[in-house]
KOLROTI-790177 format. One record per residue (C-alpha): residue in one letter; x, y, z. Coordinates in nm, 4 decimals. Example, Ala and Ser with C-alpha at 12.3 -4.5 7.8 and 13.67 -1.06 7.14 Angstrom:
2
{r "A", {1.2300, -0.4500, 0.7800}}
{r "S", {1.3670, -0.1060, 0.7140}}
***
This chain:
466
{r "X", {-2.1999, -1.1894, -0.4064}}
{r "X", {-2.0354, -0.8133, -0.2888}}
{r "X", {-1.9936, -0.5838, -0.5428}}
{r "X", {-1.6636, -0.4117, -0.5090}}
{r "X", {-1.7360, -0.0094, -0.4749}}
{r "X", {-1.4570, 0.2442, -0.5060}}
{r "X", {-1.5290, 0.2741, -0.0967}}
{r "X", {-1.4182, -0.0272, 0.0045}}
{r "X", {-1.0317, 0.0161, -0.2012}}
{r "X", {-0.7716, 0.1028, -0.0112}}
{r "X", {-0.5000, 0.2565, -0.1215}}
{r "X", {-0.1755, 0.1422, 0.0174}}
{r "X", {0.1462, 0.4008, 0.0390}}
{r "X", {0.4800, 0.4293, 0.0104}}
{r "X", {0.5502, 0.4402, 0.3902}}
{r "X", {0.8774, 0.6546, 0.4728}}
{r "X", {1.0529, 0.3547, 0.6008}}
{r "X", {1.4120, 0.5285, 0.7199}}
{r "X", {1.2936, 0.8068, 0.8890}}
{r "X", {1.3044, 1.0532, 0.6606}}
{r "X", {1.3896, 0.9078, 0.3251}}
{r "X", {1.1956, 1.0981, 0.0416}}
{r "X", {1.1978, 0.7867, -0.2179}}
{r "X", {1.2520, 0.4078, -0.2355}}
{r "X", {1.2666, 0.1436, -0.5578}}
{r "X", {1.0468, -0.1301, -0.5887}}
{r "X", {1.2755, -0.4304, -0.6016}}
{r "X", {1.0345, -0.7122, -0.5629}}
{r "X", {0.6716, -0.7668, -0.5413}}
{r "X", {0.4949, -1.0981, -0.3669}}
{r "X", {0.1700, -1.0426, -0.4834}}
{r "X", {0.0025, -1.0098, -0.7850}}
{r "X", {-0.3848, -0.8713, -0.8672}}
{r "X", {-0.6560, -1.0825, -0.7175}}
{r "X", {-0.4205, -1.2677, -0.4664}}
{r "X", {-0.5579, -1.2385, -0.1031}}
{r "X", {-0.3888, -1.0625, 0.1498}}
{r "X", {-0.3985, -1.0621, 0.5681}}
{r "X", {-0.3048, -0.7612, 0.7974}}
{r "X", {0.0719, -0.8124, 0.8473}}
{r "X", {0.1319, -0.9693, 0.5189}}
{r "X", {0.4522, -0.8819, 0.3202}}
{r "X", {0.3222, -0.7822, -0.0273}}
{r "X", {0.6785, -0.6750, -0.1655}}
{r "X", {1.0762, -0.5600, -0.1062}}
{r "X", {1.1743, -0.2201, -0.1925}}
{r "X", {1.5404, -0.0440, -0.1495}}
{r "X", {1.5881, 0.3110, 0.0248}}
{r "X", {1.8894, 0.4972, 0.0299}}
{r "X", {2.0029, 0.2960, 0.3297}}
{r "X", {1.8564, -0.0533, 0.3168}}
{r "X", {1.6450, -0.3376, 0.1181}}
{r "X", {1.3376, -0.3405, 0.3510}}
{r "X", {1.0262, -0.5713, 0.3600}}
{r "X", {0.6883, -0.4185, 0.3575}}
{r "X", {0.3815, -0.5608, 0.5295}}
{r "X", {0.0439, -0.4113, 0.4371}}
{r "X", {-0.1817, -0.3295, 0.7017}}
{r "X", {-0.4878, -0.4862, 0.6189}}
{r "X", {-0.6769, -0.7535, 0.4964}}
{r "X", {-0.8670, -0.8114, 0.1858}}
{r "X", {-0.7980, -0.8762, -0.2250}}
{r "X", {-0.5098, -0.7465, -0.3968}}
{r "X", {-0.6746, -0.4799, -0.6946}}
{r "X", {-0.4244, -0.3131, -0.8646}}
{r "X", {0.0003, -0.2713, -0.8396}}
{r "X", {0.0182, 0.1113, -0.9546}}
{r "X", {0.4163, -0.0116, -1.0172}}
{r "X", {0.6577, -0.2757, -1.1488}}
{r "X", {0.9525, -0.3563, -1.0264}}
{r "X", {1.2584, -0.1444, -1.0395}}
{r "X", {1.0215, 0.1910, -1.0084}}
{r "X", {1.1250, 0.4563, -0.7821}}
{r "X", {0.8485, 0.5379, -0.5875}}
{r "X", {0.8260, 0.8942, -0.3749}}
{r "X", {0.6724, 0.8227, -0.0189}}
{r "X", {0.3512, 0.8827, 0.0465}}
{r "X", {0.3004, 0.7753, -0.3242}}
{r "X", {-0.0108, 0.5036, -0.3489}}
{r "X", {0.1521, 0.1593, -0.4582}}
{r "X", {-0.1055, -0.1358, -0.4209}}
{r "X", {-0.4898, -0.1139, -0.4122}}
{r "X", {-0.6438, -0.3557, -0.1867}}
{r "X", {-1.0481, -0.4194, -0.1422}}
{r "X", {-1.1191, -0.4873, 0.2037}}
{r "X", {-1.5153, -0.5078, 0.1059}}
{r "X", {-1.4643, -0.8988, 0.2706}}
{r "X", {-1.1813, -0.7911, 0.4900}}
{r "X", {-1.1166, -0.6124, 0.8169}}
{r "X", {-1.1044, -0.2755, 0.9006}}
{r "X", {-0.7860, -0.0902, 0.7503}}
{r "X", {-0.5532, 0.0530, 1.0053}}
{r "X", {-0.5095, 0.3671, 0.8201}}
{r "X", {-0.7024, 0.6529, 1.0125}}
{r "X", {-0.9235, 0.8409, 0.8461}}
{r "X", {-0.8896, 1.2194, 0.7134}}
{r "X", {-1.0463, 1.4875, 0.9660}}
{r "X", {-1.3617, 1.6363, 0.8654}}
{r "X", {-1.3242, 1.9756, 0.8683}}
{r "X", {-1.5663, 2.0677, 1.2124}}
{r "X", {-1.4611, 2.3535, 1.4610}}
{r "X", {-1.4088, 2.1048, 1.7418}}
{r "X", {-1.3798, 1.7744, 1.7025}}
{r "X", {-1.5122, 1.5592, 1.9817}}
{r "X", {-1.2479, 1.3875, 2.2327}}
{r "X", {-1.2072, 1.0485, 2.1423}}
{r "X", {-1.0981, 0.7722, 2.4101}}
{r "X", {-0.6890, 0.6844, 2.3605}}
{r "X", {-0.6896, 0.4001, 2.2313}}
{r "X", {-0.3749, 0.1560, 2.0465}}
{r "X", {-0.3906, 0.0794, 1.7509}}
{r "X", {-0.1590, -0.1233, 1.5029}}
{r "X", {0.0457, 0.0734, 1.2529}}
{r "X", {0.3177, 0.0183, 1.0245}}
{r "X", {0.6469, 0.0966, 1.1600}}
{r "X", {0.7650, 0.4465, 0.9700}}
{r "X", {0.3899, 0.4793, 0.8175}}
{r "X", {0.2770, 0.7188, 1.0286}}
{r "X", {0.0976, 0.7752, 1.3333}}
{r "X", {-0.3352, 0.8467, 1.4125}}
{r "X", {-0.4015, 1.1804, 1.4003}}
{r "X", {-0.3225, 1.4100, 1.7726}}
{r "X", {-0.6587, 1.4871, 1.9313}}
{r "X", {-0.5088, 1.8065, 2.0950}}
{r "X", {-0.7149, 2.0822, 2.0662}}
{r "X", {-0.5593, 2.3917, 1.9239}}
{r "X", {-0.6578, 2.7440, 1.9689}}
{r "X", {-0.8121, 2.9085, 1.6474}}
{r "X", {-0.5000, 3.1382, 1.5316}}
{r "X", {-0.5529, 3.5583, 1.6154}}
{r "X", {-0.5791, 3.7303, 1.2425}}
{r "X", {-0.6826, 4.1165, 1.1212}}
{r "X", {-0.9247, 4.1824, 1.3063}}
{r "X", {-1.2228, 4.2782, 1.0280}}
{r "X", {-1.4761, 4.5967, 1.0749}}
{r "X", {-1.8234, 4.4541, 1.1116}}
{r "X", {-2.0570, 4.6620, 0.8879}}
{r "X", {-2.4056, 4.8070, 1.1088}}
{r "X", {-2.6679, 4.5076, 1.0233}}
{r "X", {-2.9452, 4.6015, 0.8172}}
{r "X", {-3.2414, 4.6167, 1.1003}}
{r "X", {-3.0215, 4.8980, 1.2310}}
{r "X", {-3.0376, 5.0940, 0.8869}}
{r "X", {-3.3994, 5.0484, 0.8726}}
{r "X", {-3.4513, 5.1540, 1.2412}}
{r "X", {-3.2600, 5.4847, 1.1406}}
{r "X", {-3.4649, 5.5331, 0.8241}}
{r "X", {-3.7622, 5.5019, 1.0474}}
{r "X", {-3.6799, 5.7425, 1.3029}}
{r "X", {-3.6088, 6.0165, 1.0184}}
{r "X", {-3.9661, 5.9380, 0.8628}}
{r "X", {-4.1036, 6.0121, 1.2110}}
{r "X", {-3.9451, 6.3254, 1.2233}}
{r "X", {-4.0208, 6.4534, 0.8686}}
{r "X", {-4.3784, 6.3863, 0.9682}}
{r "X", {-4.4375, 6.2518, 0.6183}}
{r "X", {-4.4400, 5.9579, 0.5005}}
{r "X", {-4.1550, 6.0489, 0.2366}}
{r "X", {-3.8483, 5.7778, 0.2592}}
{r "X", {-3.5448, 5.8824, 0.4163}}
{r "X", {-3.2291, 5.8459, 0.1714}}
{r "X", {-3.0569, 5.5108, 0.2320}}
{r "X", {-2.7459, 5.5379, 0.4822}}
{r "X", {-2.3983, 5.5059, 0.2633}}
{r "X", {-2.2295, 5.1995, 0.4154}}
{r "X", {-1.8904, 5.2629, 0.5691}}
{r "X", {-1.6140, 5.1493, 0.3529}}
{r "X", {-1.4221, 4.8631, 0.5409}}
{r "X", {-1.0646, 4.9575, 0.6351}}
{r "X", {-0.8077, 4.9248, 0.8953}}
{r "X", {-0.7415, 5.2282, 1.1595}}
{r "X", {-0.3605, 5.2931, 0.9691}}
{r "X", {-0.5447, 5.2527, 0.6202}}
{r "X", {-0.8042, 5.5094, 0.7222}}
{r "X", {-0.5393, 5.7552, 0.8234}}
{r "X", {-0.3155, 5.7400, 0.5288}}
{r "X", {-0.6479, 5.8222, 0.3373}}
{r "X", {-0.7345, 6.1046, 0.5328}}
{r "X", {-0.3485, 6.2178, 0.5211}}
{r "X", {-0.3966, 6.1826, 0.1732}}
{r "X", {-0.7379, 6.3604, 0.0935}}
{r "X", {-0.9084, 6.0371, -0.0225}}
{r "X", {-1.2799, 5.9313, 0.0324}}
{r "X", {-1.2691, 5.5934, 0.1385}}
{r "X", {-1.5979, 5.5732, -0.0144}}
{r "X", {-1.4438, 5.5866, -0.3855}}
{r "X", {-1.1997, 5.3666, -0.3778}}
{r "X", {-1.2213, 5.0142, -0.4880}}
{r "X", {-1.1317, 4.7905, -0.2641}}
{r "X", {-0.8953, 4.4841, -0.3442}}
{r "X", {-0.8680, 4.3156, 0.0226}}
{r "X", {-0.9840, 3.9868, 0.1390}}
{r "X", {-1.3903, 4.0511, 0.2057}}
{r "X", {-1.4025, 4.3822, 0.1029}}
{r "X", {-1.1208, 4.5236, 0.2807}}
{r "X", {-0.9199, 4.8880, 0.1528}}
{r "X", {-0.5785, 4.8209, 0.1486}}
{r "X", {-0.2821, 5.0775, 0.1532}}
{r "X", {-0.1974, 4.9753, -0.1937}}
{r "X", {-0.5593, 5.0588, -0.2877}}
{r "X", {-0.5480, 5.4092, -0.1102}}
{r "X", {-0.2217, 5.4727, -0.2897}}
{r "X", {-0.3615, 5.3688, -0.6168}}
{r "X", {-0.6658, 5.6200, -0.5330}}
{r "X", {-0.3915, 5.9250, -0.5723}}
{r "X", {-0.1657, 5.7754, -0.8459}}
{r "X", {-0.1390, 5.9722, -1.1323}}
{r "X", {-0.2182, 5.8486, -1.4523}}
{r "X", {0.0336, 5.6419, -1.6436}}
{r "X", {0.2701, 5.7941, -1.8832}}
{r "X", {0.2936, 5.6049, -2.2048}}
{r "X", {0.6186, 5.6301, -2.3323}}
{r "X", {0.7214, 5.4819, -2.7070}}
{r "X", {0.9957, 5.2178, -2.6626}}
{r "X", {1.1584, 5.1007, -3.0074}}
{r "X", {1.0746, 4.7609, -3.1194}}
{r "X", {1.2559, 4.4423, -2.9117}}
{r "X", {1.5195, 4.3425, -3.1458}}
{r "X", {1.4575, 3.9090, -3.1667}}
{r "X", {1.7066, 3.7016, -3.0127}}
{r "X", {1.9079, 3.5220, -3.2647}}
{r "X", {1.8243, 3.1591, -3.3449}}
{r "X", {2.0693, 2.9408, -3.1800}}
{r "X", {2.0733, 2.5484, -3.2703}}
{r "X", {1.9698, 2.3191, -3.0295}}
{r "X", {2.2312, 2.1409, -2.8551}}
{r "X", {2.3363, 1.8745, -2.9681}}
{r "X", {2.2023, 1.4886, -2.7807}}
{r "X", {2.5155, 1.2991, -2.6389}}
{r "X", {2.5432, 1.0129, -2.8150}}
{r "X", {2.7039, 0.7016, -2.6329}}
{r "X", {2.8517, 0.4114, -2.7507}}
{r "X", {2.6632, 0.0970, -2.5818}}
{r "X", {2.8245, -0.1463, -2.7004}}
{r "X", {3.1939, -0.0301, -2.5464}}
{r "X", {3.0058, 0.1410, -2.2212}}
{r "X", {2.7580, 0.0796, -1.9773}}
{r "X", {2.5892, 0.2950, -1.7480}}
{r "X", {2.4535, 0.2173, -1.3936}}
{r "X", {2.1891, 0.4773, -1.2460}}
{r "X", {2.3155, 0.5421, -0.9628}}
{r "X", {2.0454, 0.5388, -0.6914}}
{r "X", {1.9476, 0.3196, -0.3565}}
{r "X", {2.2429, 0.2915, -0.1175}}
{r "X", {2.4668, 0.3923, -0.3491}}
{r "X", {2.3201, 0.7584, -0.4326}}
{r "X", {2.3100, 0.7812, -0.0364}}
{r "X", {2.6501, 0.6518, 0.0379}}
{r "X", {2.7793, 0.8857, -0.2258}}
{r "X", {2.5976, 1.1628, -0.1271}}
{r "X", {2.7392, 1.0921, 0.2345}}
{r "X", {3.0941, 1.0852, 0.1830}}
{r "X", {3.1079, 1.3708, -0.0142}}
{r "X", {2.9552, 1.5704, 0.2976}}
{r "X", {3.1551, 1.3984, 0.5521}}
{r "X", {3.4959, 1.4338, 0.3969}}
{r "X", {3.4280, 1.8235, 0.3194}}
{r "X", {3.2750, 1.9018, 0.6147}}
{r "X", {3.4943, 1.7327, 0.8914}}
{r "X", {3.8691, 1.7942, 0.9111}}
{r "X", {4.0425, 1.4299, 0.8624}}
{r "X", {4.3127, 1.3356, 0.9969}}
{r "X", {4.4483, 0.9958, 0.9462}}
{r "X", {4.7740, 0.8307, 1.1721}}
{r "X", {4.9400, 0.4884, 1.0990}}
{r "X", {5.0782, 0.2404, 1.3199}}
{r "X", {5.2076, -0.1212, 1.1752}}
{r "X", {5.1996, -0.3492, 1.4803}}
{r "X", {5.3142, -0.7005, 1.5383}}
{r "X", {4.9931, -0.9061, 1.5798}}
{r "X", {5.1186, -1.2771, 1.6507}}
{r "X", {4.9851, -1.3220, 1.9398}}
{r "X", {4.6597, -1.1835, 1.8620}}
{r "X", {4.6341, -1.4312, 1.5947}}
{r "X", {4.7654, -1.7237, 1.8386}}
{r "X", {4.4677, -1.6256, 2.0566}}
{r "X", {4.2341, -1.6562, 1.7925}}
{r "X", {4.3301, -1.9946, 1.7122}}
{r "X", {4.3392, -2.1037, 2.1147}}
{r "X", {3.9852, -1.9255, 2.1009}}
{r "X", {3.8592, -2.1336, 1.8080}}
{r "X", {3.8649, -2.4589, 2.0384}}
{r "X", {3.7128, -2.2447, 2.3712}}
{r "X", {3.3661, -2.4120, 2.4532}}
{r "X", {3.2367, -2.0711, 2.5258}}
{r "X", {3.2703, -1.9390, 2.1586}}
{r "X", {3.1862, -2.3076, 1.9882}}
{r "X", {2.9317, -2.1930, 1.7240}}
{r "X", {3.0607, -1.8571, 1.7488}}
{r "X", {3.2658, -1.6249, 1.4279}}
{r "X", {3.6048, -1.5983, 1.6011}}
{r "X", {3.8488, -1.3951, 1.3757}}
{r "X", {4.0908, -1.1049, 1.3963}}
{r "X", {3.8307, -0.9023, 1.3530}}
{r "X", {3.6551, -1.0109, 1.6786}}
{r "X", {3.9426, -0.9194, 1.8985}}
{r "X", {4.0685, -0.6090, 1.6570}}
{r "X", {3.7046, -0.4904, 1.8047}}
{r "X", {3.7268, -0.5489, 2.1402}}
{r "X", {4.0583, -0.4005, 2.1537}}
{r "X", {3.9078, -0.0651, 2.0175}}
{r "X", {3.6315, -0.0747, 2.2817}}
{r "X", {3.9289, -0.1222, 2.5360}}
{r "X", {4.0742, 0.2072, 2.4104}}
{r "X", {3.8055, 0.4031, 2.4099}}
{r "X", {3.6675, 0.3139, 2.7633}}
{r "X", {4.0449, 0.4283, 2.8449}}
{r "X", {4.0124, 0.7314, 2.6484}}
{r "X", {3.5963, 0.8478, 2.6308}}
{r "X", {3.6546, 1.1717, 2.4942}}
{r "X", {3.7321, 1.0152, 2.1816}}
{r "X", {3.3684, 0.9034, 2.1122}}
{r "X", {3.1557, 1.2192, 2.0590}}
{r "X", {3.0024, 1.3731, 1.7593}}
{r "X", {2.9990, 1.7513, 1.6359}}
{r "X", {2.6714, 1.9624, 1.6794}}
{r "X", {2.7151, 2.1838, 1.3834}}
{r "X", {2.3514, 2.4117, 1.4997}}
{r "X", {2.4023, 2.4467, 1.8821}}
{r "X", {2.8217, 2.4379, 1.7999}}
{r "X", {2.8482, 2.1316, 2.0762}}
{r "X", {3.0929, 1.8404, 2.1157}}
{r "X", {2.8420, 1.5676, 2.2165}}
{r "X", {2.9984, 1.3264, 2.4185}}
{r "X", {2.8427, 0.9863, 2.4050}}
{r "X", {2.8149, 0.7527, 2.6953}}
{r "X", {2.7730, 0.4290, 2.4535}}
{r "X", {2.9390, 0.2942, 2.1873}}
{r "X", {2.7683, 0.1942, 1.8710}}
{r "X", {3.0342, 0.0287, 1.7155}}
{r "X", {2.9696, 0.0538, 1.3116}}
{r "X", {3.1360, -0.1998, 1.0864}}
{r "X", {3.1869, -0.1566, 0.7146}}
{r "X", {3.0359, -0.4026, 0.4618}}
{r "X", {3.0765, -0.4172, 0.0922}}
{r "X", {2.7579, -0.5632, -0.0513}}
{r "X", {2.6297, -0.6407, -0.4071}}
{r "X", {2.3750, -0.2788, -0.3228}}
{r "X", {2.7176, -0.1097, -0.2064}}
{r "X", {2.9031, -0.0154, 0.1081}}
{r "X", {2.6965, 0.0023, 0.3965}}
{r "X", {2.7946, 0.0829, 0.7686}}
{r "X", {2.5450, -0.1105, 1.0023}}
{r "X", {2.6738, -0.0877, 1.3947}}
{r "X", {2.6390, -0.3458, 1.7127}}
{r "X", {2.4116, -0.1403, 1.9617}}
{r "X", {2.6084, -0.0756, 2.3260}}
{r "X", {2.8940, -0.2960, 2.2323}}
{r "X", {3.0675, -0.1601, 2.4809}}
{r "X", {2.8288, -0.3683, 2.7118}}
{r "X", {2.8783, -0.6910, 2.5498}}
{r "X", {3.1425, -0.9961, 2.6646}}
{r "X", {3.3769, -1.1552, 2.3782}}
{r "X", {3.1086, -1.4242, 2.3049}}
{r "X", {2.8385, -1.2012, 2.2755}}
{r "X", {3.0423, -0.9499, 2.0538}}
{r "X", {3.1579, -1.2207, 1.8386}}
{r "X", {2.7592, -1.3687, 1.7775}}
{r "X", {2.7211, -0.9862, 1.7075}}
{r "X", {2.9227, -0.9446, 1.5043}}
{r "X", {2.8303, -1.3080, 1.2902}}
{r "X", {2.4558, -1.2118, 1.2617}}
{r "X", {2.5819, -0.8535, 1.1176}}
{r "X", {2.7863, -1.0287, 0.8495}}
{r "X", {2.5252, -1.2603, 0.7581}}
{r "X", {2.2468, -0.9940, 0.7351}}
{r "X", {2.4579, -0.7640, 0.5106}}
{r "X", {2.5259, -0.9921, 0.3088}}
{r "X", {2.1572, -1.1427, 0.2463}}
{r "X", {2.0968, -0.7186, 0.1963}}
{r "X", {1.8212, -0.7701, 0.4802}}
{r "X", {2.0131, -0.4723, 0.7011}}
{r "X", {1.7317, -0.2810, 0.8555}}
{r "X", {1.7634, 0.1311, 0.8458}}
{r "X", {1.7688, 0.0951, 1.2203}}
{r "X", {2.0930, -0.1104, 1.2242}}
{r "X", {2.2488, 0.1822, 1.0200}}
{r "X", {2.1567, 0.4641, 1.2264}}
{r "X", {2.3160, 0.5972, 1.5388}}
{r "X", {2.6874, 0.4399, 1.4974}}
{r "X", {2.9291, 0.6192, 1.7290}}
{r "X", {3.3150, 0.4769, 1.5843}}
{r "X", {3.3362, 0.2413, 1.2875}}
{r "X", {3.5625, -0.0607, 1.1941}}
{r "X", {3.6821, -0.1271, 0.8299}}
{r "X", {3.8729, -0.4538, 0.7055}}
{r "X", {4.0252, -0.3192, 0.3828}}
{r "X", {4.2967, -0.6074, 0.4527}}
{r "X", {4.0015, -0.8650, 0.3285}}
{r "X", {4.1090, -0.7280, -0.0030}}
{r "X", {4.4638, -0.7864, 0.0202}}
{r "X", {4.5540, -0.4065, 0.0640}}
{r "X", {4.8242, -0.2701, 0.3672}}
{r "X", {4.5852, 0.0269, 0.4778}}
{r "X", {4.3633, 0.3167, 0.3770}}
{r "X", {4.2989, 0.6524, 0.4819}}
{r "X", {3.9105, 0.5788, 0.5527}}
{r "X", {3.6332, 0.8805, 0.5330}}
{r "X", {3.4273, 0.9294, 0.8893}}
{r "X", {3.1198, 0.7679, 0.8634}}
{r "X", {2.8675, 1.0835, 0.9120}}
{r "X", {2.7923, 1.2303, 1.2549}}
{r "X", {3.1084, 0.9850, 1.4163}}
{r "X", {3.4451, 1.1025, 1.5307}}
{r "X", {3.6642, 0.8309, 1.4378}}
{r "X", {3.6970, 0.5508, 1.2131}}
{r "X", {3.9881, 0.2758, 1.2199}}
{r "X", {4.1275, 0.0902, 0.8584}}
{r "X", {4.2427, -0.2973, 0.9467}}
{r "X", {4.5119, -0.3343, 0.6589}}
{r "X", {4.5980, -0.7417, 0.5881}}
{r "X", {4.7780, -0.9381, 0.8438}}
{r "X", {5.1064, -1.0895, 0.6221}}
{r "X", {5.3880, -1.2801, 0.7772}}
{r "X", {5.6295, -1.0233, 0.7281}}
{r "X", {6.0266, -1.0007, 0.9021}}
{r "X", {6.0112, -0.8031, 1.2232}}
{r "X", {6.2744, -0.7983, 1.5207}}
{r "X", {6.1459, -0.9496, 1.8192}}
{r "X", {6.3837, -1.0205, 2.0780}}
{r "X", {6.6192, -0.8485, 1.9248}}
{r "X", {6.6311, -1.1004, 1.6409}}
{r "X", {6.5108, -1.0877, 1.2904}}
{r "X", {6.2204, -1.3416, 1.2915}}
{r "X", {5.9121, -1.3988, 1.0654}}
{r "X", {5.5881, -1.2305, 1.2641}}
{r "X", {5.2413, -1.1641, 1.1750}}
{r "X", {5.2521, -0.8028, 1.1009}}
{r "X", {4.9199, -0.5866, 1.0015}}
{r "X", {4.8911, -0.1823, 0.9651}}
{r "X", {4.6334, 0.0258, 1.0749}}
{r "X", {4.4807, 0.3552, 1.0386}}
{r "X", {4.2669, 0.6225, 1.2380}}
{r "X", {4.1181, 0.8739, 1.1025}}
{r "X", {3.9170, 1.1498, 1.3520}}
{r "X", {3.7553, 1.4703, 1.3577}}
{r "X", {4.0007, 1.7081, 1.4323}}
{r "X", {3.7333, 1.9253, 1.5521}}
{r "X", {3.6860, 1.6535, 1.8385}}
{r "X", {4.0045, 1.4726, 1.8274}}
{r "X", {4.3213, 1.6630, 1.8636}}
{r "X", {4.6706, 1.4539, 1.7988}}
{r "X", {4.7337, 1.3182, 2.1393}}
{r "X", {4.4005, 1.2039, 2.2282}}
{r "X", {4.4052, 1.0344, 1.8612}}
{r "X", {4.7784, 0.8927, 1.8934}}
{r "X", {4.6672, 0.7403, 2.2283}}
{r "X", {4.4092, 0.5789, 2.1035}}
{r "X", {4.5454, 0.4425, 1.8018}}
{r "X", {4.8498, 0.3346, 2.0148}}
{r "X", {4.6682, 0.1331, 2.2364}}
{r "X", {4.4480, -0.0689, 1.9897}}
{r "X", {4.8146, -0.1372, 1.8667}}
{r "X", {4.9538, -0.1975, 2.2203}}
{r "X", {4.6843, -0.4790, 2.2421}}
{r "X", {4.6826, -0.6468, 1.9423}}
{r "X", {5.0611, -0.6537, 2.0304}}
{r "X", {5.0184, -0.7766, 2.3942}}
{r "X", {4.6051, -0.9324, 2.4241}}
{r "X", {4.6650, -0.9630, 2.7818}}
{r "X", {4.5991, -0.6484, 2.8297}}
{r "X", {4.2348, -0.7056, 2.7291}}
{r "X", {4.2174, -0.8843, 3.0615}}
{r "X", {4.4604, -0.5704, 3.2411}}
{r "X", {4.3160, -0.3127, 3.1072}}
{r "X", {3.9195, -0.3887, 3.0458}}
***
């Protein structure tokens, strides 16, 4: 039988799993003590500003201890799970450095880690870092050499007085003393290793302090403590606000004072947008496939910006650069039970209507479920979002941080609308772009705007003008 030793438990962190998120809560765990666990495993679910995320731990051996229950908010790098790996494998964890000069080079070699854990230790040498250079005081076989040589020349046998040791100070300290009339010798050093320091030279001349009567420090008066808000439970409730929704507040409060908004409306007749959804609904390429307004609503605002690229850039606020992106990331914005998130389709502008639309489904779905990964959050270039789902005309939507333009679907109602210069009943939506007037100026914004509209108006011209 092994007997478990404090050496063989490993402790298991709070990896920063969003590149650069400083917390996460524990929402779930899938383990419990004394469960066994394999390299890979998922032991439990935690949320981070931006996502619910799975975590696997990166060993095997017997779970110990959970240092947390659920709903804790955990810093990273905070120890969550102790596993033993006495009867295990290695874990993948490397090692603290021993302090040595120079550590030996080590053969590269891959190893498995945890994706936003961390990375082994660089085996680059540095170069020790240049310091005060410190005077070196005469070692003592020289003083007895000297004493020595004087006892020779005495020609007695009589000690020679011990040599006074040179007090230790820098070449500027040494003149300020002698500027000063001080003896090195009697002051009292307060530097690292011995070392005089100009504040001990100066102290060396100070005169003596005067001690002047003050009157007595008339007390503060007593004030009551404040007074503990109460709050009435049982007609409120409070909701910590924290996880996605802390970030997602945090965020639009920084985009919406930070970039100029400006926000344009165009209501468009989309009938035969929606007529083309329907004859798409029965194509065999998109059987299987989410085919909605949406789907073509998207590919008409990748149409508009390959007709107008300036339009997709971001703002460098530290080099004071309009970076203009080659790629869309298209973001689309999903209410879930954790709060709004913005995940984006990678190079959509790449992607054909049937691989846009299975996009576009697998998005949905994974919002919803809350399984969004960070990754799918970050790096979105334009965003998307269907406020008509609710019922509403429009919006005037915030930028999603770091993108230059953001476009509000109002609902689609059969409304009256002259159309061949009669008064007929058409499907009629409204729609909204807001931009970064720091990237966007009106007419590069109005065109854009106007030709999503033009196409949802006329879809043919996905065909003319892709």
């Amino acid at each position: 039988m092994t007997t478990m030793t404090e050496a063989s438990v490993r402790e298991f962190k709070m990896p920063d799993v969003g590149e650069g998120l400083t917390e996460a809560e524990i929402l779930k765990w899938y383990v419990k003590p004394g469960d066994e666990v394999t390299d890979g495993q998922v032991v439990c679910e935690v949320e981070t500003a931006k996502a619910a995320v799975e975590l696997p731990i990166p060993y095997d051996g017997v779970v110990r201890e959970l240092h947390f229950p659920e709903g804790t908010t955990v810093d990273v790098g905070t120890s969550i799970i102790a596993v033993d790996v006495s009867g295990g494998a290695a874990p993948v964890e490397a090692p603290a450095p021993a302090a040595e000069p120079e550590p030996e080079e080590k053969p590269a070699g891959r190893q498995p880690v945890l994706v936003g854990y961390g990375v082994a230790a660089s085996s680059t040498k540095r170069r020790p870092r240049k310091g005060p250079q410190v005077p070196v005081q005469e070692p003592a076989p020289v003083q007895e050499a000297a004493v020595a040589i004087q006892t020779e020349l005495n020609g007695h046998g009589a000690p020679a007085p011990a040599l006074k040791e040179r007090p230790l100070a820098k070449p500027p300290v040494r003149k300020l003393a002698k500027d000063l009339g001080v003896d090195l010798t009697t002051v009292v050093p307060t530097g690292p290793d011995g070392i005089i320091t100009r504040e001990d030279v100066h102290a060396a001349v100070a005169p003596e302090p005067t001690v002047v009567e003050t009157p007595a420090p008339v007390p503060a008066p007593v004030r009551a403590p404040a007074p503990v808000p109460t709050y009435d439970t049982a007609r409120e409730t409070r909701i910590p606000v924290k996880g996605v929704r802390k970030a997602t507040a945090a965020a639009m409060v920084g985009s919406a004072f930070t970039a100029p908004h400006v926000t344009e409306f165009v209501t468009v007749d989309v009938t035969r947008t929606m007529k083309l959804v329907e004859e798409l609904k029965q194509d065999k390429e998109m059987q299987g496939l989410r085919v909605n307004p949406l789907l073509l609503i998207a590919k008409a605002l990748l149409v508009a910006i390959k007709r107008h690229p300036d339009v997709n850039a971001s703002w460098d606020e530290v080099n004071q650069e309009i970076v203009q992106k080659h790629y869309v990331n298209l973001g689309i914005a999903a209410a879930t039970p954790r709060g709004l998130i913005v995940p984006n389709i990678k190079d959509a502008h790449d992607k054909t209507l049937p691989q846009l639309a299975q996009a576009l489904g697998e998005l949905v779905v994974t919002a919803k479920d809350g399984k969004t990964s960070p990754a799918a959050m970050q790096g979105g270039t334009v965003t998307i979002t269907n406020v008509g789902v609710f019922g509403v005309d429009t919006g005037t939507p915030i930028l999603n941080p770091g993108e230059s333009a953001i476009l509000a679907v109002g609902a689609i109602k059969l409304q009256p609308w002259v159309h061949k210069d009669k008064v007929k009943p058409r499907q009629v939506t409204t729609l909204a772009l807001s931009f970064d007037h720091r990237l966007v100026d009106g007419e590069l914004g109005s065109k854009v705007l106007a030709d999503v509209a033009a196409i949802l108006e006329q879809p043919k011209r996905l065909i003319t003008w892709a």
